[in-house]
C-alpha positions as CSV (number, residue, x, y, z in Angstrom):
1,X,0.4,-18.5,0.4
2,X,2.9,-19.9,-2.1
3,X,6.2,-21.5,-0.8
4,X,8.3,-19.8,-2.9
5,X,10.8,-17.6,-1.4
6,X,11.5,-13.6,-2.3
7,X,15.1,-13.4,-2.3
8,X,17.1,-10.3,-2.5
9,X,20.3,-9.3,-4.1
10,X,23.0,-7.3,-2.2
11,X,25.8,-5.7,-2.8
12,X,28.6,-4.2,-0.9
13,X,30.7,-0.8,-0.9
14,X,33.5,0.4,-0.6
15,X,33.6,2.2,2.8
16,X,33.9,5.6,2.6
17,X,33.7,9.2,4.5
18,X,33.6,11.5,2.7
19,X,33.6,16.0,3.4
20,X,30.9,17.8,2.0
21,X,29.4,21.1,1.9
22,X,25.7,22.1,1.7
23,X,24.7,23.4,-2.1
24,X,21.1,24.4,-1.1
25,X,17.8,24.1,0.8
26,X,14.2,23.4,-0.1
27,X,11.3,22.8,1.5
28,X,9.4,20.4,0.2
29,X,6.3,20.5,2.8
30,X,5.4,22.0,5.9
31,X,7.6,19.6,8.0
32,X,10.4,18.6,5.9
33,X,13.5,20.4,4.1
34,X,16.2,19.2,1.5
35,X,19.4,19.7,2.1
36,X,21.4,19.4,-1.0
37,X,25.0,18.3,-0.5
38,X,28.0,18.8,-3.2
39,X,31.8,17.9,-3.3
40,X,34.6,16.5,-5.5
41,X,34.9,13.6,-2.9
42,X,31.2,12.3,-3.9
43,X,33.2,10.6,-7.3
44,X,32.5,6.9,-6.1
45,X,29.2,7.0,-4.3
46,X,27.0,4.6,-4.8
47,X,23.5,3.8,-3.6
48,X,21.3,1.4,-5.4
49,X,18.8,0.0,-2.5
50,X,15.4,1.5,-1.5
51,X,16.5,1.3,1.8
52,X,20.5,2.2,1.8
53,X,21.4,4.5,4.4
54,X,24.5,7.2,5.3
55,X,25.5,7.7,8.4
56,X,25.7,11.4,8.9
57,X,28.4,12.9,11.6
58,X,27.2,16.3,12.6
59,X,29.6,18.9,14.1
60,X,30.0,18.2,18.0
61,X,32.1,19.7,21.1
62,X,35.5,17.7,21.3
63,X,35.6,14.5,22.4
64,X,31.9,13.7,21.1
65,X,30.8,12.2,18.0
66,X,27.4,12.7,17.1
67,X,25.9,10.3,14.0
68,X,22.7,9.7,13.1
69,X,21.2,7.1,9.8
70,X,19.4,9.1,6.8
71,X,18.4,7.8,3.6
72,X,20.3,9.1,0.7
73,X,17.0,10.7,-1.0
74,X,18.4,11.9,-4.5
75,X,22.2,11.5,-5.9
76,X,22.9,13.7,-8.9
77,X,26.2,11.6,-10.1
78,X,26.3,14.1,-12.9
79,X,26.1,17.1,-10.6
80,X,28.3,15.8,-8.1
81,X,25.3,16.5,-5.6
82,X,23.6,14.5,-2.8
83,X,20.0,15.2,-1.4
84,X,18.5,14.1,2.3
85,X,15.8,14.6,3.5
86,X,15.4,16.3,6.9
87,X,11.8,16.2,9.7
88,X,12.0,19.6,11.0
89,X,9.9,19.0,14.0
90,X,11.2,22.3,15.9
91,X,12.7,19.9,18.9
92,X,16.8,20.9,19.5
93,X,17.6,17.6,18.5
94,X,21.4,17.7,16.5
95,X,19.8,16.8,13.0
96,X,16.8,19.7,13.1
97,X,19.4,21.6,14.8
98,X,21.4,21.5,11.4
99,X,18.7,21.2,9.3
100,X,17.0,24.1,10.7
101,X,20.2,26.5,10.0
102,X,22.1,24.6,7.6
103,X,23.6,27.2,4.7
104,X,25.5,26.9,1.6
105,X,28.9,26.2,2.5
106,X,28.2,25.0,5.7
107,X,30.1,21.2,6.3
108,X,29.0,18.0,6.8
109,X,30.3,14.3,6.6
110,X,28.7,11.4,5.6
111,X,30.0,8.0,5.7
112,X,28.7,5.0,3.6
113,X,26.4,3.6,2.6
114,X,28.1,0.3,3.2
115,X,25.6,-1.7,1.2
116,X,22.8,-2.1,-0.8
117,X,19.7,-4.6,-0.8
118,X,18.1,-4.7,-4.3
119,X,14.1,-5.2,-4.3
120,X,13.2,-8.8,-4.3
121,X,12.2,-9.7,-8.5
122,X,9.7,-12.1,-7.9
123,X,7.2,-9.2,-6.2
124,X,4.5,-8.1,-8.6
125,X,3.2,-5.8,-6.2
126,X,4.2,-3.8,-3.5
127,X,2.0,-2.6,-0.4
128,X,4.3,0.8,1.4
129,X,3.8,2.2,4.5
130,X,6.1,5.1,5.5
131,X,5.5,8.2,7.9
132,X,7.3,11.7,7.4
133,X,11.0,10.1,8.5
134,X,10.7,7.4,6.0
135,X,9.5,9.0,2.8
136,X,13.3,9.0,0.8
137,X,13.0,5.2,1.6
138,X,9.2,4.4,0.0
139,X,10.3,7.2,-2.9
140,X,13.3,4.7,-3.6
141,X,11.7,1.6,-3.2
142,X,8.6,3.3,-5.9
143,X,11.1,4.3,-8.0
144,X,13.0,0.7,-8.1
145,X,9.9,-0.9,-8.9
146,X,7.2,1.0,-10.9
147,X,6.7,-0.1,-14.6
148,X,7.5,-3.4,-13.5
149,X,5.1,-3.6,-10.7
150,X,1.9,-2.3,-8.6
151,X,2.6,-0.2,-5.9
152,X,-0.2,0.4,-3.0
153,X,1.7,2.9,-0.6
154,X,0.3,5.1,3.1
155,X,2.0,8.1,4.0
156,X,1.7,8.6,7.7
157,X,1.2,11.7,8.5
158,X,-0.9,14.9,10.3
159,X,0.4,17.3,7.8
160,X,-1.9,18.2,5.4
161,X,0.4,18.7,2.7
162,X,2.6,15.8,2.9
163,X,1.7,14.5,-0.4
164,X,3.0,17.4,-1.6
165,X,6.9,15.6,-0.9
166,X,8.1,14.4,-4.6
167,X,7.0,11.1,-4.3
168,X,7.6,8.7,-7.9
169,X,3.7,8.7,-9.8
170,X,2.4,6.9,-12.6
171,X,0.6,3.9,-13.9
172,X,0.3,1.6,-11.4
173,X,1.1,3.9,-8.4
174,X,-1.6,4.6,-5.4
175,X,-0.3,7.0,-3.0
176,X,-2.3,7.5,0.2
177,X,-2.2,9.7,3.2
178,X,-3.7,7.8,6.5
179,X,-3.2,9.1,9.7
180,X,-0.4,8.3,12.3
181,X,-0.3,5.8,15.0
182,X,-0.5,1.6,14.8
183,X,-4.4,1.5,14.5
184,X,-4.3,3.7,11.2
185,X,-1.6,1.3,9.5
186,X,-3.2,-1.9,10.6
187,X,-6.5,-0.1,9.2
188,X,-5.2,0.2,6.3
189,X,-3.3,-3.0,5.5
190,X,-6.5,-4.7,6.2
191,X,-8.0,-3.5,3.5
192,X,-5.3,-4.5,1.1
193,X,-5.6,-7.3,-1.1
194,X,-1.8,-9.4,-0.3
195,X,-1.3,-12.5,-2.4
196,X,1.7,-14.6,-3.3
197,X,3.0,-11.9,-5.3
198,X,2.8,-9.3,-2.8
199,X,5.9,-7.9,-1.1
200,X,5.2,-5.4,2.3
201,X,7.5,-3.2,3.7
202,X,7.0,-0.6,6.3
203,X,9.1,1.7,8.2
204,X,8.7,4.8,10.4
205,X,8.4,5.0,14.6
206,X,9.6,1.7,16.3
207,X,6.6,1.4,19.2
208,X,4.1,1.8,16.4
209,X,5.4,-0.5,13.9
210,X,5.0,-3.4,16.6
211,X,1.2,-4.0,15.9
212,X,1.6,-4.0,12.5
213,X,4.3,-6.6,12.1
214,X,2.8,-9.1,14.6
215,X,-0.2,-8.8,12.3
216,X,1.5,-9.4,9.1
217,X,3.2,-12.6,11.0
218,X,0.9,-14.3,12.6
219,X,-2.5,-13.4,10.6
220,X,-1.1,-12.8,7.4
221,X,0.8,-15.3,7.6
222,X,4.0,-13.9,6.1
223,X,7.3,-14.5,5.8
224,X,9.9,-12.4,6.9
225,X,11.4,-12.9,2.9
226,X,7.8,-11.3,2.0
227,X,7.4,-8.4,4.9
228,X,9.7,-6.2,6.1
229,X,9.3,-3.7,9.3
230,X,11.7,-1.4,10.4
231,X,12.1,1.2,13.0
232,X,13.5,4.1,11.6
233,X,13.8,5.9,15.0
234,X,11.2,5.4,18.4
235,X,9.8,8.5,20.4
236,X,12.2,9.4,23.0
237,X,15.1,7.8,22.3
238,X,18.1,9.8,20.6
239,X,20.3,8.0,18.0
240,X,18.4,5.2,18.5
241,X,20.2,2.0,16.7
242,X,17.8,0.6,13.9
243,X,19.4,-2.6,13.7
244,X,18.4,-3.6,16.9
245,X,15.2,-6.4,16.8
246,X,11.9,-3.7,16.3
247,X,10.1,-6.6,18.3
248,X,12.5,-7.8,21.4
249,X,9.5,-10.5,22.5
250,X,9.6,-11.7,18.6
251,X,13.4,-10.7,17.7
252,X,13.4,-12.5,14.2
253,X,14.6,-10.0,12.0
């Protein structure tokens, strides 16, 4: 593997809360629906990273604040109008909960994003692994780089139609659908041809990311400037925070 280092370019924003109101719904698949967002106070927003993220403040009793992290998964400037992408996995968590009865008109807040990492310029190809929760992220990141790049990406998922979600295609592109769980993403990696050129990110449940970072580390032998793994949220924790280390025995990131 090459010494050279990937770097990445970022850029921060202004912060910035700002009062919306839902436009529409869509469902895209089986197990996930589009909320569209629109409002006067969007003039400003900006979000240029594959893996910038809002922080969304759903309605709560008094004297509770209830926020959870989504990636913005279109923005219309033009229109004023902001899409996310919502997992409706019929549990009463505070995000399906919304998500499940949202209607035009109905409010919402989102904060952010407070910054943005640009994909790193020296990657000539990309190797993507996503499940359901992280497919705005691995649309943006296909969309950042295709034309200039190979992209290799796995969609994680039991749903039959999840390819039907409006993933970025084209020359260049390879979308697959493996199944869920560590084995299936560390199946799949393996097969994957990852040179000096090769830039891997992957995101979805915490737990189940584990395997497949210690692998990239310590077999692949790569860099944290050439992998990255992030836990987008781990099975039965609420709200969990995805800053904290996705490995706490290898806390590097």
């Amino acid at each position: 593997m090459s010494d050279a280092t990937f770097t990445r370019e970022s850029i921060r924003h202004e912060p910035a809360a700002r009062e919306l109101r839902v436009v529409r719904t869509e469902r895209l698949t089986s197990t996930i629906t589009r909320i569209t967002l629109g409002g006067e106070a969007l003039a400003g927003f900006a979000a240029h990273g594959p893996e910038d993220h809002v922080k969304l403040v759903f309605p709560a009793p008094p004297g509770q604040r209830i926020l959870r992290d989504y990636t913005p998964a279109v923005f219309d400037e033009a229109a004023q109008e902001l899409s996310l992408d919502f997992v409706v996995h019929g549990d009463e968590g505070p995000a399906t909960r919304f998500a499940a009865g949202a209607r035009p008109g109905d409010p919402l807040v989102v904060a952010g994003p407070r910054g943005s990492r640009l994909p790193p310029r020296e990657a000539r190809r990309y190797v993507l692994i996503a499940d359901e929760a992280s497919l705005p992220a691995m649309s943006r990141w296909i969309a950042a780089v295709r034309g200039r790049a190979e992209v290799v990406a796995f969609v994680q998922s039991e749903s039959s139609d999840v390819l039907d979600y409006p993933l970025p295609r084209g020359d260049g592109i390879q979308v697959t659908r493996i199944p869920t769980g560590a084995d299936a993403a560390l199946a799949a990696v393996e097969e994957v041809a990852i040179d000096e050129h090769t830039y891997v990110w992957a995101a979805g449940e915490a737990t189940g990311l584990i395997p497949l970072r210690r692998a990239l580390r310590r077999q692949r032998g790569l860099a944290k400037d050439r992998a990255k793994v992030d836990g987008y949220w781990r099975r039965g924790v609420a709200g969990m925070d995805h800053h904290a280390p996705l490995d706490p025995e290898d806390p590097e990131d």
